[in-house]
PDB file as gemmi writes it, atoms N, CA and C in Angstrom:
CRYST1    1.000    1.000    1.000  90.00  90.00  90.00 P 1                      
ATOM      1  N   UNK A   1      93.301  74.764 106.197  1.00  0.00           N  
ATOM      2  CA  UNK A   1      92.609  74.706 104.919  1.00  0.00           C  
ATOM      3  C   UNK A   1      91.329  73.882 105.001  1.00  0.00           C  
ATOM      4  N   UNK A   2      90.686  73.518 106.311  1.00  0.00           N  
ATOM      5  CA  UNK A   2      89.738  72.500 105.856  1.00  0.00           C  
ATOM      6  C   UNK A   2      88.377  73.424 106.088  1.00  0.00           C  
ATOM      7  N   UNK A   3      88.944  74.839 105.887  1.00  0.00           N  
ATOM      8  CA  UNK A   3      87.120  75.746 105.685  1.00  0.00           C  
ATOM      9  C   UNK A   3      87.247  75.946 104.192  1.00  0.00           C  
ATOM     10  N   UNK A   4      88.299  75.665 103.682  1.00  0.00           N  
ATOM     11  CA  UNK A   4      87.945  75.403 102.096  1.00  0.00           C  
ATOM     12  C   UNK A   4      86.956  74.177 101.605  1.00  0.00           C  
ATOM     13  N   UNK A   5      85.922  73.875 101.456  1.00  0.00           N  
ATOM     14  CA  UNK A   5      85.743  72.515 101.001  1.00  0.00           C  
ATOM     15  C   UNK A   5      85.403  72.379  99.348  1.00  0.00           C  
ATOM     16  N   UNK A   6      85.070  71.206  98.587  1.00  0.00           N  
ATOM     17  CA  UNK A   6      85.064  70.991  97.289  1.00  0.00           C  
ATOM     18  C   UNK A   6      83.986  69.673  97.362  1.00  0.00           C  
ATOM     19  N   UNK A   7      82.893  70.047  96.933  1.00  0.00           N  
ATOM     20  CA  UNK A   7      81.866  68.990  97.014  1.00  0.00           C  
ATOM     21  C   UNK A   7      81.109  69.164  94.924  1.00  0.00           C  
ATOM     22  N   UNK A   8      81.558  68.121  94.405  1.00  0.00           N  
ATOM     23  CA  UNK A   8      80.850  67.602  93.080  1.00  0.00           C  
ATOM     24  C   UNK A   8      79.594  68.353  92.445  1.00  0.00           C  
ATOM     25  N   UNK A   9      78.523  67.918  93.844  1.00  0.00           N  
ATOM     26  CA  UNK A   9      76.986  68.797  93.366  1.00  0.00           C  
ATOM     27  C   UNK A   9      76.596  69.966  93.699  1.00  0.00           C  
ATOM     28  N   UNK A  10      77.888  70.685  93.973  1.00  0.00           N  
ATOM     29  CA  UNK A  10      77.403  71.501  94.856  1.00  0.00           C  
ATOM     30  C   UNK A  10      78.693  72.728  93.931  1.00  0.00           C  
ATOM     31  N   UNK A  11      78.056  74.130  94.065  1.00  0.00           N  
ATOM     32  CA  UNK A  11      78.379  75.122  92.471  1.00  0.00           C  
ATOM     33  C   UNK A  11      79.042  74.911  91.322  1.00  0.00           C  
ATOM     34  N   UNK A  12      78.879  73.459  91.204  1.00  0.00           N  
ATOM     35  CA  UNK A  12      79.535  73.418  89.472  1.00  0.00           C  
ATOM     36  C   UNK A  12      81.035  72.770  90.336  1.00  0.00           C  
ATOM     37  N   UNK A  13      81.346  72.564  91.162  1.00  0.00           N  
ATOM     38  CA  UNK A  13      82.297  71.554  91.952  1.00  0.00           C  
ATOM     39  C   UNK A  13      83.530  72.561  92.285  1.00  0.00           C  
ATOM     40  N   UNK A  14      83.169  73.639  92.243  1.00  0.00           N  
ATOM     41  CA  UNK A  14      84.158  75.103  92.714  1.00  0.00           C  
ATOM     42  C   UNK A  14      84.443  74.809  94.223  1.00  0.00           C  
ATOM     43  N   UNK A  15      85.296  75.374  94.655  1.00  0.00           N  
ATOM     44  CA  UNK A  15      86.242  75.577  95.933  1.00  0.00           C  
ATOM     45  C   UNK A  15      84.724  76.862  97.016  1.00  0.00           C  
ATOM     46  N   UNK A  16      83.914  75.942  98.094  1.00  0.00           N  
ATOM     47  CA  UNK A  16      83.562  77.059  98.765  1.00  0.00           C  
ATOM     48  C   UNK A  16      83.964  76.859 100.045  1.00  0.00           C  
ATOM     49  N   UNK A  17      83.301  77.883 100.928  1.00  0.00           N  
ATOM     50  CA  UNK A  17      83.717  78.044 102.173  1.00  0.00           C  
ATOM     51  C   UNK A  17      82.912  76.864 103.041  1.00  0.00           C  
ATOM     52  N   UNK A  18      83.808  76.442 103.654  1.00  0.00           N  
ATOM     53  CA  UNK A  18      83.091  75.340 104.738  1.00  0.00           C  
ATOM     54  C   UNK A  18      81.432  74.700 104.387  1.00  0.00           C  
ATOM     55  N   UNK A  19      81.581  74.149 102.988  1.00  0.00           N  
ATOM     56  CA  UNK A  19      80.547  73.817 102.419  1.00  0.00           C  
ATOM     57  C   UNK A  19      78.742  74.342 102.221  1.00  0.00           C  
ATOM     58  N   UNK A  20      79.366  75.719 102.934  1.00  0.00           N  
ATOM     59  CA  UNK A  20      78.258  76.586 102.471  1.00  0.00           C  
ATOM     60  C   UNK A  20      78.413  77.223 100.835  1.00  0.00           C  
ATOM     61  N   UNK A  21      77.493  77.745 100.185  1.00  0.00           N  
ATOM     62  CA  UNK A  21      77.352  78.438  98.817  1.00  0.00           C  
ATOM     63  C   UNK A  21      78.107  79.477  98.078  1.00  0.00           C  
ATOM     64  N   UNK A  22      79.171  79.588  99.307  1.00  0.00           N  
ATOM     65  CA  UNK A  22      80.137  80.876  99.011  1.00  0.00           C  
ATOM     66  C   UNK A  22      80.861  80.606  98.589  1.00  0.00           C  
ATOM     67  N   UNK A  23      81.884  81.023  97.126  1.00  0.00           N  
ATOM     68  CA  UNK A  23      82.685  80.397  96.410  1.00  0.00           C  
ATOM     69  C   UNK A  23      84.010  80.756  96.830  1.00  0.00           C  
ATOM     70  N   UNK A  24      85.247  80.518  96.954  1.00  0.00           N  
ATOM     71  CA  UNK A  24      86.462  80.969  96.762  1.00  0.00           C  
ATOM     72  C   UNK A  24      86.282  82.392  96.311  1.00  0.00           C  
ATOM     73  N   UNK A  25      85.905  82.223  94.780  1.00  0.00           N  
ATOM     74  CA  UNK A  25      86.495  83.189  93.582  1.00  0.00           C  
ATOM     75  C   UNK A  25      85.743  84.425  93.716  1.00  0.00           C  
ATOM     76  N   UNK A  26      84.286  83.862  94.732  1.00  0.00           N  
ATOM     77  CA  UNK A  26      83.211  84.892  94.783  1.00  0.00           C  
ATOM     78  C   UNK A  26      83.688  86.239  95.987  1.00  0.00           C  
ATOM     79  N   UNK A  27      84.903  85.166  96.802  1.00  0.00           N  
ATOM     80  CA  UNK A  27      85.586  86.446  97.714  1.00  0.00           C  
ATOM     81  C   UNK A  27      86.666  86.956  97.236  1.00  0.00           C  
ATOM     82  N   UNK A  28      87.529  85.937  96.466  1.00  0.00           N  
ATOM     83  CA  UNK A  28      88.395  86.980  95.833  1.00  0.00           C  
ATOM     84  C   UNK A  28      88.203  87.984  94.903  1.00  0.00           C  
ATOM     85  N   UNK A  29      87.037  87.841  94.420  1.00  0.00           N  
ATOM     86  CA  UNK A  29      86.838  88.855  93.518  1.00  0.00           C  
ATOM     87  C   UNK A  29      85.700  90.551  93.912  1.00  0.00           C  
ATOM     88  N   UNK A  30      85.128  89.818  94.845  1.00  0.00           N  
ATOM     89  CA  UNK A  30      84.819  90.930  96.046  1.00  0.00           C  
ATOM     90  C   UNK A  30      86.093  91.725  96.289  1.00  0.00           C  
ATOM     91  N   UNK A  31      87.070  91.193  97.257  1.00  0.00           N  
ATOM     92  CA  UNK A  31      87.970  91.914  97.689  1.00  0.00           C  
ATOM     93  C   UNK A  31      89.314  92.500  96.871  1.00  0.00           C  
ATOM     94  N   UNK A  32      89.050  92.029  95.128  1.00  0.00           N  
ATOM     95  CA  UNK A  32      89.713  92.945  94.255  1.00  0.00           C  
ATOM     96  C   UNK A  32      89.270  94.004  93.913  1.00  0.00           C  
ATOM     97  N   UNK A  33      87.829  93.704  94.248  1.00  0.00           N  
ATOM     98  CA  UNK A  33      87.209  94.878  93.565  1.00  0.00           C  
ATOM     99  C   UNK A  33      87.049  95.934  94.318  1.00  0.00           C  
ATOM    100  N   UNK A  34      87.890  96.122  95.855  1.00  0.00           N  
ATOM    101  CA  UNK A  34      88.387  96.695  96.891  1.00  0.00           C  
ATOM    102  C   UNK A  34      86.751  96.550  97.972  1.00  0.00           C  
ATOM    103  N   UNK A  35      86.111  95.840  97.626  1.00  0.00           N  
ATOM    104  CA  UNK A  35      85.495  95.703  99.535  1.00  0.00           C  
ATOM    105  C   UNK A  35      86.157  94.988 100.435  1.00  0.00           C  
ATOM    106  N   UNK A  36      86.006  95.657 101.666  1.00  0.00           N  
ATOM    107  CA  UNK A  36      87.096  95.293 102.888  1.00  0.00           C  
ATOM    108  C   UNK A  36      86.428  94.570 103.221  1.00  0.00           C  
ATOM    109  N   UNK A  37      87.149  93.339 103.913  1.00  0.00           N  
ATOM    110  CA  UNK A  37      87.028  92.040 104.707  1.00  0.00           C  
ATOM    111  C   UNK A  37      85.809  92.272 105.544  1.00  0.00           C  
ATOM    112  N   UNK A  38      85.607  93.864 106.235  1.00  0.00           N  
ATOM    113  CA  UNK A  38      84.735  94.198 107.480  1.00  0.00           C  
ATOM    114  C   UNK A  38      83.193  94.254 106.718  1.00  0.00           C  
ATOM    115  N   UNK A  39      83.273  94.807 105.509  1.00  0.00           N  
ATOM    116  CA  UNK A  39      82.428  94.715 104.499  1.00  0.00           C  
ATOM    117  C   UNK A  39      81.911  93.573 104.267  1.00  0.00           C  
ATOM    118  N   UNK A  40      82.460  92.493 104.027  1.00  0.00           N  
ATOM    119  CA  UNK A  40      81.977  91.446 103.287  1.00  0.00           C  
ATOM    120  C   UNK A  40      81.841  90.356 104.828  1.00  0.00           C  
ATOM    121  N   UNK A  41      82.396  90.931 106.045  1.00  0.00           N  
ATOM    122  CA  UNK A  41      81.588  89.865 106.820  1.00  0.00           C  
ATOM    123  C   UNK A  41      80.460  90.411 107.464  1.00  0.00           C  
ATOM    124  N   UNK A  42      80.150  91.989 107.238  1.00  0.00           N  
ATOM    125  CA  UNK A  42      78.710  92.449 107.274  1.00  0.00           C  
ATOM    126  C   UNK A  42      77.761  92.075 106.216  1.00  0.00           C  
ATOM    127  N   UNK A  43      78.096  91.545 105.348  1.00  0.00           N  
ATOM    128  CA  UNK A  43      77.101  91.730 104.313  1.00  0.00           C  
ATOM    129  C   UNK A  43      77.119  90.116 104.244  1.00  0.00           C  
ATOM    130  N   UNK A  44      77.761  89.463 104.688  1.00  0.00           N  
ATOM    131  CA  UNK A  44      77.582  87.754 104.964  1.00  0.00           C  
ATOM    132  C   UNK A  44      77.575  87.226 106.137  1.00  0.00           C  
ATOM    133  N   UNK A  45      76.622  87.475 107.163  1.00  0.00           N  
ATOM    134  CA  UNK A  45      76.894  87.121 108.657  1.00  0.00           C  
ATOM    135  C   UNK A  45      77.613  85.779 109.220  1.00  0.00           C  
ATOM    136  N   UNK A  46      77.326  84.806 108.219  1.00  0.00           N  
ATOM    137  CA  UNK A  46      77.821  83.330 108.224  1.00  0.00           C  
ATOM    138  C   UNK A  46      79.003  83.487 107.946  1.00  0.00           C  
ATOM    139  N   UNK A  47      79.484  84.155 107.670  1.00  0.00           N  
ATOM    140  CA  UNK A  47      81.124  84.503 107.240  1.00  0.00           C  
ATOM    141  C   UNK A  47      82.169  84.873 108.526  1.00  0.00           C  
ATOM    142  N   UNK A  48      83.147  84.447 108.063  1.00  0.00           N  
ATOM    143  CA  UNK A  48      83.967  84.766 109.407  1.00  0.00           C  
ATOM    144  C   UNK A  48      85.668  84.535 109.291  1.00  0.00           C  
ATOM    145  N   UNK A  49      85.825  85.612 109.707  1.00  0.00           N  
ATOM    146  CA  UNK A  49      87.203  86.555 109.140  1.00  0.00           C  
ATOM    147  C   UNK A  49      88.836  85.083 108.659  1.00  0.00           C  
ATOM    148  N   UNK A  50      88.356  83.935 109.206  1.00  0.00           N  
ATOM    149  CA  UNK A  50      89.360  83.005 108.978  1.00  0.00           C  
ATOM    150  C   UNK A  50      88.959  82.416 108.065  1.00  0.00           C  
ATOM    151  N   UNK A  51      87.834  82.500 107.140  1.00  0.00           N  
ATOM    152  CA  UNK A  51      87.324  82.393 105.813  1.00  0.00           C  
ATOM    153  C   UNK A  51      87.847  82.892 104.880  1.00  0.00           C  
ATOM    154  N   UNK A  52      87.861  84.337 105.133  1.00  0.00           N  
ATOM    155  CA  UNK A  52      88.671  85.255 104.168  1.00  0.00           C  
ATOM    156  C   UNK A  52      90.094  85.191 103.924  1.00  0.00           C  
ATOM    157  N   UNK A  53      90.749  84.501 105.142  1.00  0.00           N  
ATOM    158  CA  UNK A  53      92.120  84.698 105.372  1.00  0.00           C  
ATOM    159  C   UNK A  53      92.131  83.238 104.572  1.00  0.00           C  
ATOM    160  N   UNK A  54      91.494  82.316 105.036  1.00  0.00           N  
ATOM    161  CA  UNK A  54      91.614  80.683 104.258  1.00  0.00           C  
ATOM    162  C   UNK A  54      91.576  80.927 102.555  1.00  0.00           C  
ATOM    163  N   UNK A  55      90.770  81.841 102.068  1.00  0.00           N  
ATOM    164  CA  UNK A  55      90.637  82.264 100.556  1.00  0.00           C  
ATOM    165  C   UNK A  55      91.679  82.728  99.949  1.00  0.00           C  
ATOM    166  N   UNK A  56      92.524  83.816 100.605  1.00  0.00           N  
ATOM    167  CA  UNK A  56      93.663  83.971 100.658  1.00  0.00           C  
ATOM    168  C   UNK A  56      94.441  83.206 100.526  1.00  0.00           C  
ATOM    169  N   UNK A  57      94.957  82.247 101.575  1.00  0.00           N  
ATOM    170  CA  UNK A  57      95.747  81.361 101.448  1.00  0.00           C  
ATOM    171  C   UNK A  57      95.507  80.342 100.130  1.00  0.00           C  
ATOM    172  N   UNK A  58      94.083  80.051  99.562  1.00  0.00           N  
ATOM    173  CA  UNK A  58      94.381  79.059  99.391  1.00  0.00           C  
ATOM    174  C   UNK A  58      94.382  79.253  97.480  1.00  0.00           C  
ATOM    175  N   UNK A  59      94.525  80.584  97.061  1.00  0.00           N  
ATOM    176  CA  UNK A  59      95.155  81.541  95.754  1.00  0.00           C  
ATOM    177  C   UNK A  59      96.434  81.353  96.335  1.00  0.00           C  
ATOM    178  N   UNK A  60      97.132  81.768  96.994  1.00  0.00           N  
ATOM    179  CA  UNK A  60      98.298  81.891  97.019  1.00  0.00           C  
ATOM    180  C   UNK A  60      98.672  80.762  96.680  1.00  0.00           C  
ATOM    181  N   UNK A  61      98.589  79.259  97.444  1.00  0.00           N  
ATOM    182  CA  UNK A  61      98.932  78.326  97.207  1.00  0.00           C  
ATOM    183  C   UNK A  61      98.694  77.773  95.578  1.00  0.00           C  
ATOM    184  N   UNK A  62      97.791  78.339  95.010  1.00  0.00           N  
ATOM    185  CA  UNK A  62      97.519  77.893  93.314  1.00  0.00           C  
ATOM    186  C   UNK A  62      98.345  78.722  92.838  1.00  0.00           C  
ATOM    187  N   UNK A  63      98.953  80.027  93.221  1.00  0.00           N  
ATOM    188  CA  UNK A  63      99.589  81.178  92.219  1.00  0.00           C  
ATOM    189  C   UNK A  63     101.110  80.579  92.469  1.00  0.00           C  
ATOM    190  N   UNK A  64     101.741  79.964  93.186  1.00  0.00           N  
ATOM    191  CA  UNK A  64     102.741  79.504  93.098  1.00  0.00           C  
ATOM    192  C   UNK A  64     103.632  78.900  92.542  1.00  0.00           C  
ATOM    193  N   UNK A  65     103.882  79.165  90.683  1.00  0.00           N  
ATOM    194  CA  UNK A  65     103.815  77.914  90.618  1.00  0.00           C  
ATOM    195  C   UNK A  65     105.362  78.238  90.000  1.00  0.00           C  
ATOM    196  N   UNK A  66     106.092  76.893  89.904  1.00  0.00           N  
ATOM    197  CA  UNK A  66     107.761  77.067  90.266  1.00  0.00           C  
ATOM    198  C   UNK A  66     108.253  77.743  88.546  1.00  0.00           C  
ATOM    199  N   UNK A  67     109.340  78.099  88.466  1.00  0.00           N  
ATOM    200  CA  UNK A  67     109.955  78.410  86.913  1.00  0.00           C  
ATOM    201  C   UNK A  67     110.730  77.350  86.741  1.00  0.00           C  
ATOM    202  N   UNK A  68     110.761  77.184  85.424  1.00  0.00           N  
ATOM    203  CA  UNK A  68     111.332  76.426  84.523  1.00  0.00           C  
ATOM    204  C   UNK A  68     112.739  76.701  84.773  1.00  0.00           C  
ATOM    205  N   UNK A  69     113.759  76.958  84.797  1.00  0.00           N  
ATOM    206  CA  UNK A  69     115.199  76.907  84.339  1.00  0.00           C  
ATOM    207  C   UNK A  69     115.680  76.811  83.121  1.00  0.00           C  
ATOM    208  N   UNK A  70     116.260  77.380  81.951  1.00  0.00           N  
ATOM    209  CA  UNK A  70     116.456  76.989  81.104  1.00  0.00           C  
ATOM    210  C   UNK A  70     118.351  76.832  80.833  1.00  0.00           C  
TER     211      UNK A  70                                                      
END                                                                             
């Protein structure tokens, strides 16, 4: 997880990739909107495929979240 980074001045203090300008949300929402991984590391050369997979992971880890029991 440490190509996730989170820096204050830097997009409104959002989750980007290895402290370049690329947001988390800006790839997950690329790749809902069905462009493939091969896509989006052509169209971002600085990008690189354990980026995408780190973005991945690191939704999953927020979507987790436990149930209540009642």
């Amino acid at each position: 997880m440490n190509r996730i980074t989170n820096h204050p001045g830097q997009c409104g203090g959002r989750p980007c990739i290895r402290g370049m300008r690329i947001r988390v949300t800006d790839i997950l929402e690329t790749l809902a909107d069905g462009v493939s991984p091969e896509e989006l590391l052509a169209d971002f050369p600085d990008l690189e495929l354990e980026d995408i997979q780190a973005c991945l992971l690191f939704a999953a880890e927020r979507a987790d979240i436990p149930k209540l029991v009642a």
